[in-house]
C-alpha positions in Angstrom: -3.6 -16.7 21.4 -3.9 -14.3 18.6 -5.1 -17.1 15.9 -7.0 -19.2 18.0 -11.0 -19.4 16.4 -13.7 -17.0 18.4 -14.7 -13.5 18.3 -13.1 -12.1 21.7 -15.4 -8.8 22.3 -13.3 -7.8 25.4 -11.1 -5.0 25.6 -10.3 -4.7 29.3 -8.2 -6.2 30.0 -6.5 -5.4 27.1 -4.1 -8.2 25.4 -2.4 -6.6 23.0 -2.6 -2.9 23.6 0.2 -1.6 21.0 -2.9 -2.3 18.3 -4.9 0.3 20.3 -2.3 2.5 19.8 -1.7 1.9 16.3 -6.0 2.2 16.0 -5.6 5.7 17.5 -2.4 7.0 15.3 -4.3 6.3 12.6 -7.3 8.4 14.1 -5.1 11.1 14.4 -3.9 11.1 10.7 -7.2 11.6 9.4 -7.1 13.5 6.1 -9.6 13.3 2.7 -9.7 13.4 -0.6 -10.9 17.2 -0.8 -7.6 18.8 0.7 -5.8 17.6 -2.6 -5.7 19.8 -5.9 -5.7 17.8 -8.4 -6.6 20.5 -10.9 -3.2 21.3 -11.0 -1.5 19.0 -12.8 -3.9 19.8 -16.2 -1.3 21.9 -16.9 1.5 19.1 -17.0 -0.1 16.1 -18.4 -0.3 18.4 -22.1 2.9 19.0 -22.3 3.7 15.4 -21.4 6.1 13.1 -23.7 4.0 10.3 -25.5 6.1 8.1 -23.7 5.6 9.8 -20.2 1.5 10.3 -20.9 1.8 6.2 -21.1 3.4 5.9 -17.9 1.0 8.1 -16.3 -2.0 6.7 -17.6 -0.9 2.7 -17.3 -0.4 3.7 -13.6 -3.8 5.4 -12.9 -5.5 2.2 -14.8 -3.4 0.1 -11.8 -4.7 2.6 -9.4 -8.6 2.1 -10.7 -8.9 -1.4 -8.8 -5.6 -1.9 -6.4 -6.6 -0.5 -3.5 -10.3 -2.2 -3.6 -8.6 -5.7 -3.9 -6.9 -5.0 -0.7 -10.0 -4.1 0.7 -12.1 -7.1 -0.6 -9.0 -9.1 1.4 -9.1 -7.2 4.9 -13.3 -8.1 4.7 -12.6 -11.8 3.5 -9.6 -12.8 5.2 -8.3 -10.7 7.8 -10.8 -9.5 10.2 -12.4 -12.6 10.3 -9.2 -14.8 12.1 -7.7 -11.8 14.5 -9.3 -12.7 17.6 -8.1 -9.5 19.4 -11.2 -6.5 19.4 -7.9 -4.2 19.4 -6.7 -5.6 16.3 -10.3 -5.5 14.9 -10.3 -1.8 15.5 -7.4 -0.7 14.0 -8.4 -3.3 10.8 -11.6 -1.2 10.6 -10.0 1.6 10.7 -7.9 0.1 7.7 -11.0 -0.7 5.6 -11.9 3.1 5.8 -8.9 4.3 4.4 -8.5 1.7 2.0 -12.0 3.8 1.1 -10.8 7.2 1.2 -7.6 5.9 -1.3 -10.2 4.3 -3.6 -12.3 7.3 -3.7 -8.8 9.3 -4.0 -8.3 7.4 -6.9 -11.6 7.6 -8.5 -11.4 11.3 -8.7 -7.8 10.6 -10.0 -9.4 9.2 -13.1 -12.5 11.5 -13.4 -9.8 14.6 -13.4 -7.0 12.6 -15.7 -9.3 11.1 -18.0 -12.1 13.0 -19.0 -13.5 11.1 -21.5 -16.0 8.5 -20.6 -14.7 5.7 -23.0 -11.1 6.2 -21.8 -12.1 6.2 -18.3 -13.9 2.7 -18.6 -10.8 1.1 -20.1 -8.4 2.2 -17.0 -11.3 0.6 -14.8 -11.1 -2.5 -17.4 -7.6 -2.9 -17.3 -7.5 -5.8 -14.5 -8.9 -8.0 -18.2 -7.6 -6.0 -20.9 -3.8 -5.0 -19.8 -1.7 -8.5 -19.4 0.8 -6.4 -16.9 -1.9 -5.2 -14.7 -4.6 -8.7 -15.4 -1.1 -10.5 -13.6 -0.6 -8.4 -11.1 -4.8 -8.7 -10.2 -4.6 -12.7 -11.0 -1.8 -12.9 -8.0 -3.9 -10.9 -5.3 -6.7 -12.4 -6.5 -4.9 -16.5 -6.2 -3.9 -15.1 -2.2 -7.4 -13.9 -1.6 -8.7 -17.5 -3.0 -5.6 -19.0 -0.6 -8.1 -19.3 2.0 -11.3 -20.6 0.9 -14.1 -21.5 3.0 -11.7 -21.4 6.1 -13.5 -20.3 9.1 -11.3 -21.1 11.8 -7.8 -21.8 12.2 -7.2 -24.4 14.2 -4.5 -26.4 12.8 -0.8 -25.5 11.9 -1.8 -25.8 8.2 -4.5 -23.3 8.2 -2.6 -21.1 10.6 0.5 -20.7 8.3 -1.9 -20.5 5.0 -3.5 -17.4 7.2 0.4 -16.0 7.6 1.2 -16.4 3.9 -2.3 -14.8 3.1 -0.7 -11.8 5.7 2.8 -11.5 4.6 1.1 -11.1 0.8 -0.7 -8.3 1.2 1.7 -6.6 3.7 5.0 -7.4 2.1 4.0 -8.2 -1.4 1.3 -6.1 -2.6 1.1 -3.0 0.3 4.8 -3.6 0.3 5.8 -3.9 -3.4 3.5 -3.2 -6.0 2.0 -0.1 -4.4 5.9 1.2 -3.4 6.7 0.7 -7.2 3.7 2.7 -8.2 4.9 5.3 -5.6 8.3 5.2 -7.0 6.9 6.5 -10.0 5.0 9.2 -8.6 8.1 10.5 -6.8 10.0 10.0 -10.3 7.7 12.1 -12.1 7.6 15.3 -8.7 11.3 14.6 -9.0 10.6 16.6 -12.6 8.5 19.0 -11.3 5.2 17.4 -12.4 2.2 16.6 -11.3 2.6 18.0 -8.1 -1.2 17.2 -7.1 -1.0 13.3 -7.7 2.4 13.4 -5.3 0.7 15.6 -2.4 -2.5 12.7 -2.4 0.1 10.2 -2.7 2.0 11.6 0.4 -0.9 10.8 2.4 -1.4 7.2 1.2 2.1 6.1 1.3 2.0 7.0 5.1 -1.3 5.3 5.0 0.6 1.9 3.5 3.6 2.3 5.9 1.1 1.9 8.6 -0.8 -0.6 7.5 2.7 -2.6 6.3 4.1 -2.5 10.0 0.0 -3.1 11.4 0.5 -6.4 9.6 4.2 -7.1 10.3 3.3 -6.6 14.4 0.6 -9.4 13.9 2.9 -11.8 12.8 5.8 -10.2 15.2 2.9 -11.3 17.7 1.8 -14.9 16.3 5.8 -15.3 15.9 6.1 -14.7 19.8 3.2 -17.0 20.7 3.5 -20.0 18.3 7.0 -19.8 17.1 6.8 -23.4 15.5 4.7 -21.7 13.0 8.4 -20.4 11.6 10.8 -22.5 10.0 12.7 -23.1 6.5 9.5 -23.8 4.6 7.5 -21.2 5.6 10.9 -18.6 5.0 11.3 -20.6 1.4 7.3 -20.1 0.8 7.8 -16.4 1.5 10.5 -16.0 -0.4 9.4 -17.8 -3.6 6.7 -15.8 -3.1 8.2 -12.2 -3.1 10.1 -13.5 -6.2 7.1 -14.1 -8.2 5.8 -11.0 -7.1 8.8 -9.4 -8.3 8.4 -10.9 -11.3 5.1 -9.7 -11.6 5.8 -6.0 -11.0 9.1 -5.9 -13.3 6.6 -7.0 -16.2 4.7 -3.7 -15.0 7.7 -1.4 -15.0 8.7 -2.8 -18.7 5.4 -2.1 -19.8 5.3 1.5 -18.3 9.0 2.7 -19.2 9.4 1.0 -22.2 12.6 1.9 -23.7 13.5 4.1 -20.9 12.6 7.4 -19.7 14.6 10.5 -18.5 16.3 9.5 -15.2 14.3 6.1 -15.0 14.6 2.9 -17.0 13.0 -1.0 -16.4 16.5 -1.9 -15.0 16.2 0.7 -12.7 13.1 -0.1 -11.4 13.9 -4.0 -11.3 17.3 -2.7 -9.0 14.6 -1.0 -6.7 11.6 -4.2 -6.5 14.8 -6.2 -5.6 16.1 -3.4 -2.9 12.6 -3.1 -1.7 11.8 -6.9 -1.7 14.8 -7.5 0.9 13.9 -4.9 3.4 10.5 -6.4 3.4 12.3 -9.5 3.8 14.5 -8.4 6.5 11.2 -7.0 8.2 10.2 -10.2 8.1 13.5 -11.9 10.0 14.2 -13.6 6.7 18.0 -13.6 4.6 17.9 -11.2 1.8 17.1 -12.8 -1.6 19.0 -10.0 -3.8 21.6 -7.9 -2.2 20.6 -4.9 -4.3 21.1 -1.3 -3.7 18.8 1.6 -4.2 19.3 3.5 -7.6 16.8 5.8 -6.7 17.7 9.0 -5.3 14.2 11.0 -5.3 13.0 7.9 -3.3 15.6 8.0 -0.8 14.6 11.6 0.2 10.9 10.3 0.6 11.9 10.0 4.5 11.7 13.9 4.3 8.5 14.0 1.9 6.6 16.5 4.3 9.0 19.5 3.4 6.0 21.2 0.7 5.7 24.5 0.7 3.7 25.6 3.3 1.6 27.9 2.0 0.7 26.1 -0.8 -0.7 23.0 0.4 -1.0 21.2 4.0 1.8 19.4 4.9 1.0 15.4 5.2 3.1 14.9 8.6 -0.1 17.1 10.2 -2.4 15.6 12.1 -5.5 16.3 14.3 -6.0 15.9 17.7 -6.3 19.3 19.1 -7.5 18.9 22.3 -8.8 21.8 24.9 -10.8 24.9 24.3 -9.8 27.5 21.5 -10.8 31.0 21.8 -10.9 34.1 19.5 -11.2 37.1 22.5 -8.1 39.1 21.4 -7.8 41.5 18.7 -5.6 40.6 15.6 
């Protein structure tokens, strides 16, 4: 099964083939960090309000370090425990985009921040800023959920490995990054920084993927151990999206303080609590909130590839031409 402790190197025949698949979409969606303009958005973050400039700049210091925790997970955790060489492809192929949205990010901050001593705070802010340090101190608790465990061959360690899963799929992937987006859509939804929402089209496809990568696996563990899943595990989970509800409201009270133009911390607690159910429902678990969306812009994010053409490459593209290209006619 899945879970079961070795290091299966054979792919033919293949066991669980719909990873492969989800390996090679993800080959095909290839894009880096040079195709975006950040450059751009200079223009909008001086005209910023104060209040807006500390939105912007609390989320890049959350950007600095998120993606690299989810990284340090996938090398710690992850690949280690899926014994399925399919699996381990497409979780490499995770590992290298978790790169390509660090580096993404990176030149996020050298563009935004230009001055050295601000910069270093943002990449500081996992100590310095309680909202963010929380956020960080809850990954961080998940990552340390597993310890020294090198195998799982007990139902204990096998359900401590699903928790460790559904956290970074459902709560972190799933929630904290989806707030951040929500932001970034909230602020193209204005007509700025249209250079941080074009890089940010490519990694919230990115996270999608990798969200319903990790829902499969435990679709797949659910299928072939389904004692694994009962009312403690489904309370465990849900406590668990509640605190990191919890975690990410502090977040959105920090960043929108008394409210901004169209977007407020009761709006954004209304849309953790939407999103934390349909991660829940994902999941084949009863909805903890019953909330509905109040965000419109993200709504339309479903349709996020409709950018202008001719102004910058659309994020639904992907390569895979195959065959032989020629230039013999005459344009």
């Amino acid at each position: 099964m899945l879970l079961d402790p070795g290091m299966n190197l054979t792919l033919r025949p293949m066991r669980y083939p719909a990873f492969y698949d989800r390996y090679r979409a993800a080959i095909r969606n290839t894009w880096t960090v040079e195709e975006v303009d950040l450059h751009s958005d200079l223009a909008d973050l001086a005209r910023l309000t104060p209040a807006e400039l500390h939105l912007v700049n609390r989320l890049v210091a959350f950007f600095a370090t998120g993606d690299t925790i989810v990284a340090n997970n996938l090398v710690l955790n992850l690949y280690k425990h899926l014994n399925a060489p399919e699996a381990r492809l497409y979780l490499s192929r995770q590992v290298f985009e978790e790169a390509v949205h660090v580096q993404f990010y990176l030149t996020l901050l050298d563009t935004y921040l230009p001055d050295h001593t601000e910069r270093a705070k943002a990449f500081a802010a996992v100590d310095n800023i309680p909202a963010i340090r929380d956020k960080a101190e809850f990954c961080f608790r998940w990552i340390d959920s597993l310890g020294d465990l090198d195998e799982l061959r007990t139902r204990h360690d096998r359900r401590a490995f699903l928790l460790n899963l559904i956290c970074f799929a459902a709560c972190i992937e799933g929630l904290f990054f989806y707030g951040a987006f929500a932001y970034v859509y909230w602020l193209r939804s204005r007509g700025l920084l249209n250079g941080l929402a074009s890089g940010t089209n490519w990694v919230f496809r990115d996270e999608s993927m990798h969200m319903e990568f990790a829902f499969s696996v435990v679709d797949t563990v659910r299928a072939e151990e389904p004692d694994l899943f009962d009312d403690a595990l489904t309370g465990q989970v849900t406590r668990m999206m509640e605190e990191a509800v919890a975690a990410e409201l502090a977040f959105a009270r920090d960043l929108c303080g008394d409210g901004l133009p169209g977007l407020s911390a009761e709006d954004m607690r209304a849309y953790l609590e939407y999103v934390a159910d349909q991660r829940l429902a994902r999941l084949d678990m009863p909805a903890r909130y019953g909330t509905a969306n109040p965000l419109a812009f993200m709504e339309l994010q479903d349709v996020q590839e409709l950018s202008n053409f001719f102004e910058r490459r659309v994020s639904a593209y992907q390569i895979g031409v195959e065959g032989t290209v020629t230039l013999d006619e005459t344009f």
